[in-house]
C-alpha positions, 0 to 999 in steps of 0.5 A: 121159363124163357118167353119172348112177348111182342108189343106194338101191333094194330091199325094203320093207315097206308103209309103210317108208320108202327114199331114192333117191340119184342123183350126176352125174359126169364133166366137167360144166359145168351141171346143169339140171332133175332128176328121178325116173321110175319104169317098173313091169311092163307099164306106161309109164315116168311121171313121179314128182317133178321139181326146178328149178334154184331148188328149184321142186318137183313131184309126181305125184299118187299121191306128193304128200305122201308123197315129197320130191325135193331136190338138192345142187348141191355134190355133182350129186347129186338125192333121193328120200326116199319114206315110207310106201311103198305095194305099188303104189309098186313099179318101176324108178326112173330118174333123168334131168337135163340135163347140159351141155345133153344128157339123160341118164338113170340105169341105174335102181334097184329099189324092191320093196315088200312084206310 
């Protein structure tokens, strides 16, 4: 069975940094674009950065230059690397990709930030 497992989450202090990881495992043939989505309290599950195949990234507005999404393909393994951590960047993290064709997602981590 195909399963994406999330690491790296927990308390924060504003302006501290975390790194999400995200490893693919089981029997994979092919790993497509991945990504991050977060879901805080009482809100919508949105989009926070996203990566290609080729390296090609993108980010929501509220993270642009403070969060970095890379993968290891090696490894079926994408990260988030988030600096300068803000009370508002608090939620559930959840990282998604398509895997042998089929979209998966992760159980999801907690990022809590706060003084």
């Amino acid at each position: 069975q195909v399963q994406l497992v999330e690491s790296g989450g927990g308390l924060v202090q504003p302006g501290g940094s975390l790194r999400l990881s995200c490893a693919a495992s089981g029997i994979i043939f092919s790993i497509g674009d991945m990504a991050w989505y977060r879901q805080a309290p009482g809100k919508q599950r949105e989009l926070v950065a996203l990566i290609t195949t080729t390296g090609r990234t993108s980010f929501t507005e509220s993270v642009k230059d403070r969060f970095t999404i890379s993968r290891d393909n090696a490894k079926n393994t994408v990260y988030l690397q988030m600096n300068n951590l803000k009370p508002e960047d608090t939620a559930v993290y959840y990282c998604n990709a398509k895997i042998n064709s089929l979209l998966k997602w992760g159980q999801g981590t907690q990022v809590t930030v706060s003084s």
